[in-house]
HTML snippet that shows the backbone in 3Dmol.js (N, CA, C, O; Angstrom):
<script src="https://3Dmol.org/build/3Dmol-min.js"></script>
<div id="view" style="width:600px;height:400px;position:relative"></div>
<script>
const pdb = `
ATOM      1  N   UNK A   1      -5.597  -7.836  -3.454  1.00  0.00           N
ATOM      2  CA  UNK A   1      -6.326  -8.064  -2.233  1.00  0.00           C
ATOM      3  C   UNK A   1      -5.338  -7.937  -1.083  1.00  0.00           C
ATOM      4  O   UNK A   1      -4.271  -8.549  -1.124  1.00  0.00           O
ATOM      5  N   UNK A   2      -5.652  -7.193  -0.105  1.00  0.00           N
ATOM      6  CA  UNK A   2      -4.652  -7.044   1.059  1.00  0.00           C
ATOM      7  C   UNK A   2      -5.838  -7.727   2.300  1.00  0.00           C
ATOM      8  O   UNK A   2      -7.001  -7.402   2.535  1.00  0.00           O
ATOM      9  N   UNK A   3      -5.124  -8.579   2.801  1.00  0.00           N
ATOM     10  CA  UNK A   3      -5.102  -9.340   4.184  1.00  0.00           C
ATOM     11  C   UNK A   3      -4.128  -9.082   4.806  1.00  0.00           C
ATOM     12  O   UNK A   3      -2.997  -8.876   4.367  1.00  0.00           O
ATOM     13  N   UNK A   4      -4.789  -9.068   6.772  1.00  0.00           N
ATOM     14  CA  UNK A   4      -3.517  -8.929   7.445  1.00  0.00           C
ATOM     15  C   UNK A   4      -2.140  -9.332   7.467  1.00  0.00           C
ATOM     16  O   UNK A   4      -1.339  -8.772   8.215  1.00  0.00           O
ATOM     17  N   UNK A   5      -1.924  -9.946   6.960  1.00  0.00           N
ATOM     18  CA  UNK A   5      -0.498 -10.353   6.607  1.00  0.00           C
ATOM     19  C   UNK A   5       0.129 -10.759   5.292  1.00  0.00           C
ATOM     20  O   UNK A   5       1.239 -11.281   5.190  1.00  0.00           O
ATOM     21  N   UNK A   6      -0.549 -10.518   4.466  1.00  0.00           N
ATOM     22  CA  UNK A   6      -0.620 -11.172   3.123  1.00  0.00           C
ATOM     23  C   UNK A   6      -1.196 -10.227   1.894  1.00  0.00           C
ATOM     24  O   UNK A   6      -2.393 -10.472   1.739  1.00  0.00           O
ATOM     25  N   UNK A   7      -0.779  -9.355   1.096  1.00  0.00           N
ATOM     26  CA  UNK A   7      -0.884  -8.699  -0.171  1.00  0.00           C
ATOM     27  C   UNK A   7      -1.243  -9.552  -1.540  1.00  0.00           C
ATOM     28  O   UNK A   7      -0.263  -9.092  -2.126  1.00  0.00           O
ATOM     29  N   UNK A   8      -1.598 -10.066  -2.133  1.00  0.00           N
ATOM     30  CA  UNK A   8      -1.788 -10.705  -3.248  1.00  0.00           C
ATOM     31  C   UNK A   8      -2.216  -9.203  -4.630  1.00  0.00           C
ATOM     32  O   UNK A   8      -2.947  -8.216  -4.708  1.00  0.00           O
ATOM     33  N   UNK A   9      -1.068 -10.025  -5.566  1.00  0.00           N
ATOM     34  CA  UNK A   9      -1.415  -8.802  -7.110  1.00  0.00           C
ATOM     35  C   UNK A   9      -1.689  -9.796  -7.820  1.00  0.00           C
ATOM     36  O   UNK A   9      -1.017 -10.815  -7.662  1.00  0.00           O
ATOM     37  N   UNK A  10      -2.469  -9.776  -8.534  1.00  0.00           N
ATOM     38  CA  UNK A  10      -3.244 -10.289  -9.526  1.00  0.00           C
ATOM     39  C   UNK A  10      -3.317  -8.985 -10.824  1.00  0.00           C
ATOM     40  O   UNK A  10      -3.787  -7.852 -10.929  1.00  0.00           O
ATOM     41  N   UNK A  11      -2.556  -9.941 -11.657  1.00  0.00           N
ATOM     42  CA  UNK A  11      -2.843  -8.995 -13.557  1.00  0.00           C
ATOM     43  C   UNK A  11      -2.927  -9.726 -14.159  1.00  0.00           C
ATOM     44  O   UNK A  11      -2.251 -10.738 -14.343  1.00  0.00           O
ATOM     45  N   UNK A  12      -4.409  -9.074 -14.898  1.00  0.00           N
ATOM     46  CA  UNK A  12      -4.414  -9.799 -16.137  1.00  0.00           C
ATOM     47  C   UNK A  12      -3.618  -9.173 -17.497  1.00  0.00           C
ATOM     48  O   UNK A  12      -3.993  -8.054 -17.845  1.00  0.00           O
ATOM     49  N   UNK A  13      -2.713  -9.717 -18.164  1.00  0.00           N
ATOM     50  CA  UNK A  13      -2.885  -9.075 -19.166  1.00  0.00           C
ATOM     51  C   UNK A  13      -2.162  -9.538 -20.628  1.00  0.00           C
ATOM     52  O   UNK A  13      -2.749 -10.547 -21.020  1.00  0.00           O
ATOM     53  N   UNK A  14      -1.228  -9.193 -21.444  1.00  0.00           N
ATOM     54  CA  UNK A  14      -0.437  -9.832 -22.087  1.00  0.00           C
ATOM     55  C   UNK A  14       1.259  -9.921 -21.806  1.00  0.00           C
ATOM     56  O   UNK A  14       2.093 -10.257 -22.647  1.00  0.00           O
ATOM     57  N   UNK A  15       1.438  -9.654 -20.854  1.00  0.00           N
ATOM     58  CA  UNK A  15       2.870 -10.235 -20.074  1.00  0.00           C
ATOM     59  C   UNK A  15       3.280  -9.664 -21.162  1.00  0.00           C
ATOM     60  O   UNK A  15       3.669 -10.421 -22.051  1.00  0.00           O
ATOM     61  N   UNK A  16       3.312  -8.325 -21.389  1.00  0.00           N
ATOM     62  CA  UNK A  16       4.092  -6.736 -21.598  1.00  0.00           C
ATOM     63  C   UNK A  16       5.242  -7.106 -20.832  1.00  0.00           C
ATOM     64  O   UNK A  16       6.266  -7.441 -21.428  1.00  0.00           O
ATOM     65  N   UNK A  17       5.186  -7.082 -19.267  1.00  0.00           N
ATOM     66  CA  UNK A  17       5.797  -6.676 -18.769  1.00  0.00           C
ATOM     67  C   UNK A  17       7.548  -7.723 -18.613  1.00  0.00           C
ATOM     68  O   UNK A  17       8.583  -7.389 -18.037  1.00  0.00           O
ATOM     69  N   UNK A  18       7.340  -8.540 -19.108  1.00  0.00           N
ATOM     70  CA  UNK A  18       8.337  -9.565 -19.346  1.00  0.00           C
ATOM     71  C   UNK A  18       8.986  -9.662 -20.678  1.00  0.00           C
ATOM     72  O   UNK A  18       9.855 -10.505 -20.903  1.00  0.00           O
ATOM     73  N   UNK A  19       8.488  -8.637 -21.740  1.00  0.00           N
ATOM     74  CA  UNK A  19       9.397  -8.352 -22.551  1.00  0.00           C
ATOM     75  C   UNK A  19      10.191  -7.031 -22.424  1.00  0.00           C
ATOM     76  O   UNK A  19      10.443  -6.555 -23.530  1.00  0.00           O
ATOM     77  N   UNK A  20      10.565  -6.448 -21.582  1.00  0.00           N
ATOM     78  CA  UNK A  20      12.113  -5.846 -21.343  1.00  0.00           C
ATOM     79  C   UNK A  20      12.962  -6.497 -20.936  1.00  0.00           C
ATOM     80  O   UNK A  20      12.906  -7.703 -20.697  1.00  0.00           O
ATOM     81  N   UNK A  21      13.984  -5.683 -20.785  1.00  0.00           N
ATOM     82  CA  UNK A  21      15.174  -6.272 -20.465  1.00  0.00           C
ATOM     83  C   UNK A  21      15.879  -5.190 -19.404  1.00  0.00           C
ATOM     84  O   UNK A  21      16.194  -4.033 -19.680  1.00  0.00           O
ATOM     85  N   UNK A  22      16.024  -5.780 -18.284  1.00  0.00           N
ATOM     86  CA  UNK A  22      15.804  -7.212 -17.620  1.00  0.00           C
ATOM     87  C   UNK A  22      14.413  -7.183 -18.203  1.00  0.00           C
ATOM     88  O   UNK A  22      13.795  -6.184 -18.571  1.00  0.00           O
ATOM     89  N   UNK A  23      13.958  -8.649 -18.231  1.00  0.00           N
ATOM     90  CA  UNK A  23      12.732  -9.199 -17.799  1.00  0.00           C
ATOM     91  C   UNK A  23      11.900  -9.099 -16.152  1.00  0.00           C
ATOM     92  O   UNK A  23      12.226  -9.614 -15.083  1.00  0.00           O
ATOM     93  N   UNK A  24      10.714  -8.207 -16.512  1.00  0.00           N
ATOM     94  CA  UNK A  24       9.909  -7.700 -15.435  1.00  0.00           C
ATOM     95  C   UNK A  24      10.964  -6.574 -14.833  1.00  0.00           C
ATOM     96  O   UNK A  24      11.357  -6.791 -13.686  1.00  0.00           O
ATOM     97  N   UNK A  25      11.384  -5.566 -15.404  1.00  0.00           N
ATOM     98  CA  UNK A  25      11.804  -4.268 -14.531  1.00  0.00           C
ATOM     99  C   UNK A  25      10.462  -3.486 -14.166  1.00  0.00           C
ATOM    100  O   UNK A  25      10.201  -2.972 -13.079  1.00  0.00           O
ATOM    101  N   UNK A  26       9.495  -3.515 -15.558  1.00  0.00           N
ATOM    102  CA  UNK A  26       8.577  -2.758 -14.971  1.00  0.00           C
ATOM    103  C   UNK A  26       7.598  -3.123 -13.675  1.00  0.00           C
ATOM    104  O   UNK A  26       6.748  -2.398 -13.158  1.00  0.00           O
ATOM    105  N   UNK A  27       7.953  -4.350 -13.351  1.00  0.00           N
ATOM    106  CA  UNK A  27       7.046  -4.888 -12.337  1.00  0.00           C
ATOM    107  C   UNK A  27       7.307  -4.183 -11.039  1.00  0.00           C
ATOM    108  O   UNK A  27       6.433  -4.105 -10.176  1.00  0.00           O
ATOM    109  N   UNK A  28       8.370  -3.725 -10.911  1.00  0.00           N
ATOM    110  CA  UNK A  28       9.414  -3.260  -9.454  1.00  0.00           C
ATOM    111  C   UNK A  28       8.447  -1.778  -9.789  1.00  0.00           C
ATOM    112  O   UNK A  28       7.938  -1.187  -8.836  1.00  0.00           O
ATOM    113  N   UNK A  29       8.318  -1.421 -10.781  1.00  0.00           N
ATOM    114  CA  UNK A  29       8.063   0.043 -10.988  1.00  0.00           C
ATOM    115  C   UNK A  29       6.366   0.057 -10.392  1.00  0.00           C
ATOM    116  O   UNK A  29       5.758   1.014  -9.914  1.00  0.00           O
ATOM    117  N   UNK A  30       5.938  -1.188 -10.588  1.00  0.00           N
ATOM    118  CA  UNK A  30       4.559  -0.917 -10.589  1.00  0.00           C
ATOM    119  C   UNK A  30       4.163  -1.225  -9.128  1.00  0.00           C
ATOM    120  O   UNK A  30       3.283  -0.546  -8.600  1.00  0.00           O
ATOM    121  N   UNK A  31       4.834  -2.315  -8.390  1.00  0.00           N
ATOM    122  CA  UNK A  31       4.870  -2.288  -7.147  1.00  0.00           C
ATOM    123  C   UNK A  31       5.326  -0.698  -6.210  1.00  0.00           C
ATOM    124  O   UNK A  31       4.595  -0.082  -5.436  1.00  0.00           O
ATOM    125  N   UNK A  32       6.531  -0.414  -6.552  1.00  0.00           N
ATOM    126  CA  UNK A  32       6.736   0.806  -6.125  1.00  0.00           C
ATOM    127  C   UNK A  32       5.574   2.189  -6.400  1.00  0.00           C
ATOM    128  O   UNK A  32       5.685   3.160  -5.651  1.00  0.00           O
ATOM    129  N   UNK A  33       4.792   2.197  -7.191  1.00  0.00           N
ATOM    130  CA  UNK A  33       3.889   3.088  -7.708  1.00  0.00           C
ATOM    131  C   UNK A  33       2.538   2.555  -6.341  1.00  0.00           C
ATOM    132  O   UNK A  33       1.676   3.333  -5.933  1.00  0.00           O
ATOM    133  N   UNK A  34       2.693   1.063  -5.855  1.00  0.00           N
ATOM    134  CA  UNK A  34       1.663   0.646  -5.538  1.00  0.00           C
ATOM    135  C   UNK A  34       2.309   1.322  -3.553  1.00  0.00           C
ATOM    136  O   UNK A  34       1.451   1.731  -2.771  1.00  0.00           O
ATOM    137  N   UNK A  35       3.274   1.299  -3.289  1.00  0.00           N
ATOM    138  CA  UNK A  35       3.712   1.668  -1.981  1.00  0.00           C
ATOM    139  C   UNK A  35       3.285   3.257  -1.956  1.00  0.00           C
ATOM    140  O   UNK A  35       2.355   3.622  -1.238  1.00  0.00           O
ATOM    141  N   UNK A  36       3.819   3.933  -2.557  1.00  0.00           N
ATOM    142  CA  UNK A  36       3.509   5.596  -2.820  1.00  0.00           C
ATOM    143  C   UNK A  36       1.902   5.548  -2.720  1.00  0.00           C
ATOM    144  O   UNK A  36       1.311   6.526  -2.261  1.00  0.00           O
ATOM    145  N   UNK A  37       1.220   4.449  -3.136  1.00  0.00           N
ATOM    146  CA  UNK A  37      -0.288   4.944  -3.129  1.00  0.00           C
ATOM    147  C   UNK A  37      -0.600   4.594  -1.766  1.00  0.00           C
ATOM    148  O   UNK A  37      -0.902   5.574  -1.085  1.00  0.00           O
ATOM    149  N   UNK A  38      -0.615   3.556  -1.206  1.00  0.00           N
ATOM    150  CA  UNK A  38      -0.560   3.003   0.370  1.00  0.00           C
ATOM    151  C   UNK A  38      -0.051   4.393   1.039  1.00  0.00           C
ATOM    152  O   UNK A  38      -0.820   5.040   1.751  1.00  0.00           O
ATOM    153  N   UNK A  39       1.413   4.870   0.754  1.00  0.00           N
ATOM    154  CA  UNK A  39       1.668   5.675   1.840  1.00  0.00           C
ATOM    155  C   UNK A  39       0.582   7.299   1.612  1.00  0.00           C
ATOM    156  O   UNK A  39       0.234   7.911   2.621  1.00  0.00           O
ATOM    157  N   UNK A  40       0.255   7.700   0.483  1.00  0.00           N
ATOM    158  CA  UNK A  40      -1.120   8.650   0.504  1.00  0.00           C
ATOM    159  C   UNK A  40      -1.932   8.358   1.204  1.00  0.00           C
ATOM    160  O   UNK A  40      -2.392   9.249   1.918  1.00  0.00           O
ATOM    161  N   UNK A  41      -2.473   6.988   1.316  1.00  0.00           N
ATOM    162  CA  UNK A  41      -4.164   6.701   1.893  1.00  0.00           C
ATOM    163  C   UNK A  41      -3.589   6.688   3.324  1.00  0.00           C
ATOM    164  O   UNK A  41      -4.395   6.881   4.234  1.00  0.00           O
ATOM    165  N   UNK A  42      -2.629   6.537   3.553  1.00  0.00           N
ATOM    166  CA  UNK A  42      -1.978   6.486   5.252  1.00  0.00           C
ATOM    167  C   UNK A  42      -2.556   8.304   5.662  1.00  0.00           C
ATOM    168  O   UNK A  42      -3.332   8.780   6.491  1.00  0.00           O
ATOM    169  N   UNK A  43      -1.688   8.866   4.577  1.00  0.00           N
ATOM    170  CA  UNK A  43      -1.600  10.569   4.970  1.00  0.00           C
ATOM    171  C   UNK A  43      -3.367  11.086   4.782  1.00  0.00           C
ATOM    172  O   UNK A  43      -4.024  12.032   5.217  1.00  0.00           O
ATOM    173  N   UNK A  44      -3.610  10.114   4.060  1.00  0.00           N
ATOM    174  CA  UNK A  44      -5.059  10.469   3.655  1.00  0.00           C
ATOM    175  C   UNK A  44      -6.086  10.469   5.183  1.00  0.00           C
ATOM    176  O   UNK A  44      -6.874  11.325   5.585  1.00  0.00           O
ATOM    177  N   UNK A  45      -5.713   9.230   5.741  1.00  0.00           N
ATOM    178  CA  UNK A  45      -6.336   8.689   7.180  1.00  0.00           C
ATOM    179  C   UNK A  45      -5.820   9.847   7.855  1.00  0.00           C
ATOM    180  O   UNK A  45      -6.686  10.683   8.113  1.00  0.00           O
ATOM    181  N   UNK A  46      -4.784  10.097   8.173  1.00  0.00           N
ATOM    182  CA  UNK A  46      -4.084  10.780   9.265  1.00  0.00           C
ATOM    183  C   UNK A  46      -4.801  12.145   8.669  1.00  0.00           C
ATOM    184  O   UNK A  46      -5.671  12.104   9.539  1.00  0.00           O
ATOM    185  N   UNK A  47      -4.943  12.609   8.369  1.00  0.00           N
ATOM    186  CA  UNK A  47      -5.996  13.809   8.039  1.00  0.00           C
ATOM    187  C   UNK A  47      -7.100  14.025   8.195  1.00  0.00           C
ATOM    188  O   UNK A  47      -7.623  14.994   8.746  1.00  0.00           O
ATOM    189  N   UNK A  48      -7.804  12.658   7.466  1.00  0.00           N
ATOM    190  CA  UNK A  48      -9.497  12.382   8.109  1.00  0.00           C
ATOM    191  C   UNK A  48      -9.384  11.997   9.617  1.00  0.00           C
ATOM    192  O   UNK A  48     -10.396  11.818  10.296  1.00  0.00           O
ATOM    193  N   UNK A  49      -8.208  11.883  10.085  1.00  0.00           N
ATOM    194  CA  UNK A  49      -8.751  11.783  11.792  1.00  0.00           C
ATOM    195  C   UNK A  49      -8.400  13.002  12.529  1.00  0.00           C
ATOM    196  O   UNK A  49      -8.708  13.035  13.720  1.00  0.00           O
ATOM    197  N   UNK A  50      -7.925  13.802  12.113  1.00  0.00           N
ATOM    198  CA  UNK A  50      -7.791  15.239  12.277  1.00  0.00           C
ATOM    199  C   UNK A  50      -8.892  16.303  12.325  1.00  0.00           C
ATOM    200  O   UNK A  50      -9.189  17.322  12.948  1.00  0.00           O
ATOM    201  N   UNK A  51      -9.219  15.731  11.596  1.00  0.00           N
ATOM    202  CA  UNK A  51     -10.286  16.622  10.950  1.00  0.00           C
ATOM    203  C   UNK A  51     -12.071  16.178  11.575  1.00  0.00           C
ATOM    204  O   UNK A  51     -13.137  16.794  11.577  1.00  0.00           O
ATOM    205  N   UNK A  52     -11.675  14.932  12.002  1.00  0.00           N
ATOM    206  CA  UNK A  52     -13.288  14.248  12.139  1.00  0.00           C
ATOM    207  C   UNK A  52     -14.087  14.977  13.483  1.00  0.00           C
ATOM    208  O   UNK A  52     -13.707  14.906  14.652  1.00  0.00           O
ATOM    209  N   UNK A  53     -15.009  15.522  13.095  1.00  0.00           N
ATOM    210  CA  UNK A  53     -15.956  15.951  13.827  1.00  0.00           C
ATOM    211  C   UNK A  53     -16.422  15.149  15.537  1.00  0.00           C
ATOM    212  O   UNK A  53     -16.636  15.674  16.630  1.00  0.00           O
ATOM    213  N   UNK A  54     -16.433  13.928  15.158  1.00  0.00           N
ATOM    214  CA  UNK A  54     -16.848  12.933  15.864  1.00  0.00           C
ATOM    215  C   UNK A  54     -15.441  12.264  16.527  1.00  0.00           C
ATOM    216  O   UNK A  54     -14.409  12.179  15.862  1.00  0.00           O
ATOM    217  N   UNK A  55     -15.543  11.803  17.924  1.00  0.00           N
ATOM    218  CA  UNK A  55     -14.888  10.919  18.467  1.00  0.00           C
ATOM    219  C   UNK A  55     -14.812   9.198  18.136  1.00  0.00           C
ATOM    220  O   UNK A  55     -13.861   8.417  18.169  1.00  0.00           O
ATOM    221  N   UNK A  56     -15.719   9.078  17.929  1.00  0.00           N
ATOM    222  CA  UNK A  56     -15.735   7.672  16.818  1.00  0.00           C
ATOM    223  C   UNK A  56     -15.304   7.861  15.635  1.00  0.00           C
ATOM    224  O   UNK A  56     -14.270   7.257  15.348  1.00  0.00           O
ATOM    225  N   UNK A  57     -15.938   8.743  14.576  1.00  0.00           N
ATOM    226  CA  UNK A  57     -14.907   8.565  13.235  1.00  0.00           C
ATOM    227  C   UNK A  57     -13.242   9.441  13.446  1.00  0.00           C
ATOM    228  O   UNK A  57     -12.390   9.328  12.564  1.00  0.00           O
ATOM    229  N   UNK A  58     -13.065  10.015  14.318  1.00  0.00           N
ATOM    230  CA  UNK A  58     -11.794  10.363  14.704  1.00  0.00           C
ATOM    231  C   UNK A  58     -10.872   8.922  14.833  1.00  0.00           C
ATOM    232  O   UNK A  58      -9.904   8.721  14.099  1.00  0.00           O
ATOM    233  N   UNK A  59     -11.305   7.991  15.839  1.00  0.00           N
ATOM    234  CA  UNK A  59     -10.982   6.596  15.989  1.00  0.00           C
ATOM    235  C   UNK A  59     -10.919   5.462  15.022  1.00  0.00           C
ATOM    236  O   UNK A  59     -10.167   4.491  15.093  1.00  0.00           O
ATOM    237  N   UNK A  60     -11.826   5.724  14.097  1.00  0.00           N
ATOM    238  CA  UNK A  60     -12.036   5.163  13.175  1.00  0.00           C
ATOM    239  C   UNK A  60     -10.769   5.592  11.953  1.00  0.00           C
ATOM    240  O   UNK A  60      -9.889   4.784  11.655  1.00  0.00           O
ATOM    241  N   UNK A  61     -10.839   6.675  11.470  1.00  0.00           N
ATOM    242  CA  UNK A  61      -9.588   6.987  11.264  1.00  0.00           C
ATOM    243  C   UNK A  61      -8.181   7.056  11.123  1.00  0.00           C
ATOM    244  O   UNK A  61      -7.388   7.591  10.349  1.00  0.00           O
ATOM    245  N   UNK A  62      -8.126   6.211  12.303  1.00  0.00           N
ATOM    246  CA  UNK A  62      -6.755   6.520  13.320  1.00  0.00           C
ATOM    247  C   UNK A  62      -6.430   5.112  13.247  1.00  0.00           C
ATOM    248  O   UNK A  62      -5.251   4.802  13.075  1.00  0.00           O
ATOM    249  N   UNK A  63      -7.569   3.965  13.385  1.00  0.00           N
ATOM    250  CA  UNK A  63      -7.316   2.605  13.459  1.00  0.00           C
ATOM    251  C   UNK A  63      -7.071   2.301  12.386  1.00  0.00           C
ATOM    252  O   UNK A  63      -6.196   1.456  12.198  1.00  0.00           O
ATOM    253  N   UNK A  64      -8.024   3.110  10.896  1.00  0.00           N
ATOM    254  CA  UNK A  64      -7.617   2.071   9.519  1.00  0.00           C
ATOM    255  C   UNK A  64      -6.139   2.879   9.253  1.00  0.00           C
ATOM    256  O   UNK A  64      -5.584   2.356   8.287  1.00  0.00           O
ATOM    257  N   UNK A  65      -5.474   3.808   9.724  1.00  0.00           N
ATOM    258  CA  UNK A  65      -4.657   4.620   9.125  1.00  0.00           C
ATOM    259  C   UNK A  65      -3.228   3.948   9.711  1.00  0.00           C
ATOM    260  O   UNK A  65      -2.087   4.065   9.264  1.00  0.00           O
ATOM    261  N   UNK A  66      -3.781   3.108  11.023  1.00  0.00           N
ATOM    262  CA  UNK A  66      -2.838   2.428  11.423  1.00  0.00           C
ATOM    263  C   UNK A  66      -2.405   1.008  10.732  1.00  0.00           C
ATOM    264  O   UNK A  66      -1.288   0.548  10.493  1.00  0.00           O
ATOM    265  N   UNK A  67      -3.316   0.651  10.576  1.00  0.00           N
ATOM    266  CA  UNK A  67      -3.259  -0.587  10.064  1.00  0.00           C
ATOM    267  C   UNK A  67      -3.037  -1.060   8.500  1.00  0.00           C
ATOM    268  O   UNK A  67      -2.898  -2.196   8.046  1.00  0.00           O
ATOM    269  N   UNK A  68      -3.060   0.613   7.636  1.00  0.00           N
ATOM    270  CA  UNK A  68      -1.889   0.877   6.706  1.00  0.00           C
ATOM    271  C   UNK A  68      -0.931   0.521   7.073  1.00  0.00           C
ATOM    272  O   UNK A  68      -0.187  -0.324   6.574  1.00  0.00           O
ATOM    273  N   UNK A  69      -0.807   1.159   8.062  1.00  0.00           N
ATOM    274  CA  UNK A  69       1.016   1.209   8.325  1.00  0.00           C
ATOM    275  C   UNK A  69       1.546   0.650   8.663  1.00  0.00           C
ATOM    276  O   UNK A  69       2.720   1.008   8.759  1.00  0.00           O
ATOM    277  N   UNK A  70       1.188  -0.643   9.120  1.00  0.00           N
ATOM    278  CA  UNK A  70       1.638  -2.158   9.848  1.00  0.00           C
ATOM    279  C   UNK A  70       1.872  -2.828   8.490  1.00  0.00           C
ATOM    280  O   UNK A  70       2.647  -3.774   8.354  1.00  0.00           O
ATOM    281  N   UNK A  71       1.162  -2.288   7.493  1.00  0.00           N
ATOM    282  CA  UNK A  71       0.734  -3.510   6.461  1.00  0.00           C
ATOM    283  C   UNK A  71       2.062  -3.304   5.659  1.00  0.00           C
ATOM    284  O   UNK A  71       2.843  -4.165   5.255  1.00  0.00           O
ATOM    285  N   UNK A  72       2.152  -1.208   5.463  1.00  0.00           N
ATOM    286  CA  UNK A  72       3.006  -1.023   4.813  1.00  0.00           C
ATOM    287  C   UNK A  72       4.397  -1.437   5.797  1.00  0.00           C
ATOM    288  O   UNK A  72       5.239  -2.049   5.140  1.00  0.00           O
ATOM    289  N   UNK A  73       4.647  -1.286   6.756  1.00  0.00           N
ATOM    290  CA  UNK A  73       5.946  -1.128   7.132  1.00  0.00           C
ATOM    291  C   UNK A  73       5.897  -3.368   6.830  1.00  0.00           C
ATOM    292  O   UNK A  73       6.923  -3.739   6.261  1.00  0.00           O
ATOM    293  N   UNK A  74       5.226  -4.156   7.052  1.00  0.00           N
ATOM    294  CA  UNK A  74       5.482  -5.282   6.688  1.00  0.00           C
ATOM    295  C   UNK A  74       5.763  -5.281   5.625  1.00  0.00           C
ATOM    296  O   UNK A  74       6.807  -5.914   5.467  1.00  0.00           O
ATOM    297  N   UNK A  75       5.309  -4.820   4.590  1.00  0.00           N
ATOM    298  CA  UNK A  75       5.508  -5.126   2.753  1.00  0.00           C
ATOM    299  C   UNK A  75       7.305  -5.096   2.757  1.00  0.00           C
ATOM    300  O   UNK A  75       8.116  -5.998   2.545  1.00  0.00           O
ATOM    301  N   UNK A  76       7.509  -3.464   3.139  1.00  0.00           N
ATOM    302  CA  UNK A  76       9.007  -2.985   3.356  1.00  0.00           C
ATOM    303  C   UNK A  76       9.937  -3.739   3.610  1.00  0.00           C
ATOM    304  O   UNK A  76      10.989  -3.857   2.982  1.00  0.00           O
ATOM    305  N   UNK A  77       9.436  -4.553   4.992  1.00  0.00           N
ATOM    306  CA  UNK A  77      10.420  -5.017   5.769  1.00  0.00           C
ATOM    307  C   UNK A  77      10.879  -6.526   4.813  1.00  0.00           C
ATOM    308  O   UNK A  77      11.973  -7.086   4.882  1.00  0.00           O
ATOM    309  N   UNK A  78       9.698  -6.950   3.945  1.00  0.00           N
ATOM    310  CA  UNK A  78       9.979  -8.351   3.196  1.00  0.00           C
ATOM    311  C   UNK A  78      10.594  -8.197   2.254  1.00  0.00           C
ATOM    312  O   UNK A  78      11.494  -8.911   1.814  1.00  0.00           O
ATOM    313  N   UNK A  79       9.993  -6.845   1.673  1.00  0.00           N
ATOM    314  CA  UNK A  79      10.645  -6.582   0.409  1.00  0.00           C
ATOM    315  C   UNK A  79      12.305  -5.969   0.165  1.00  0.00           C
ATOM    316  O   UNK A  79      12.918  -5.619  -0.843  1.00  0.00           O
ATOM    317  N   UNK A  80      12.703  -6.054   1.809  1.00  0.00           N
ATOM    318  CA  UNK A  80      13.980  -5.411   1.810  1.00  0.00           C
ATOM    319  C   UNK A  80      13.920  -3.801   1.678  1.00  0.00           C
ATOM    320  O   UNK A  80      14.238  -3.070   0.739  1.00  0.00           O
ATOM    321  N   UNK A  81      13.700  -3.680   2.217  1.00  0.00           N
ATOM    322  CA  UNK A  81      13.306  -1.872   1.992  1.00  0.00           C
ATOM    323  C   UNK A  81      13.945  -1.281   3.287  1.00  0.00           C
ATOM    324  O   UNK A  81      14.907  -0.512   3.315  1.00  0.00           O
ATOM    325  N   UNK A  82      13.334  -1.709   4.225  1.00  0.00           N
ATOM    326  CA  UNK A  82      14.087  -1.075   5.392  1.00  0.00           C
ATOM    327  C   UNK A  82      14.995  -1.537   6.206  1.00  0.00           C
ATOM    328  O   UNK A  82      15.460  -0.813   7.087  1.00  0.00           O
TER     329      UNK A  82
END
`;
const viewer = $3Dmol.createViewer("view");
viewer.addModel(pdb, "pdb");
viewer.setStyle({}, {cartoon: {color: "spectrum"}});
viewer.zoomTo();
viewer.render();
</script>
């Protein structure tokens, strides 16, 4: 669930992922798999507002595509990234 300021992951499963070694490497992998998808739906927006016929869904567009990018450049900035 993503809220303005706040990401929450929720898995269910059999805590696979805590038997490697280290314990939870794959978790970094799966988060990182989860940024690469964020930064698509960004490029995804920035295209559909390119492309939009309309001055409202042009805007529309442009606002959720932004507000990726606040979300993502916050994740980054906590997670030590940038």
């Amino acid at each position: 669930m993503q809220y303005s300021d706040t990401v929450l992951l929720l898995e269910s499963n059999s805590h696979v992922h805590f038997r490697t070694n280290p314990q939870g490497k794959n978790i970094v992998a799966l988060v990182q798999a989860w940024f690469l998808n964020l930064e698509r739906e960004i490029a995804e927006a920035e295209q559909a507002a390119r492309h939009a016929a309309k001055e409202a869904d042009r805007k529309a567009a442009e606002a959720h595509r932004a507000k990726l990018a606040v979300s993502l450049a916050k994740l980054k900035r906590d997670a030590g990234k940038t």
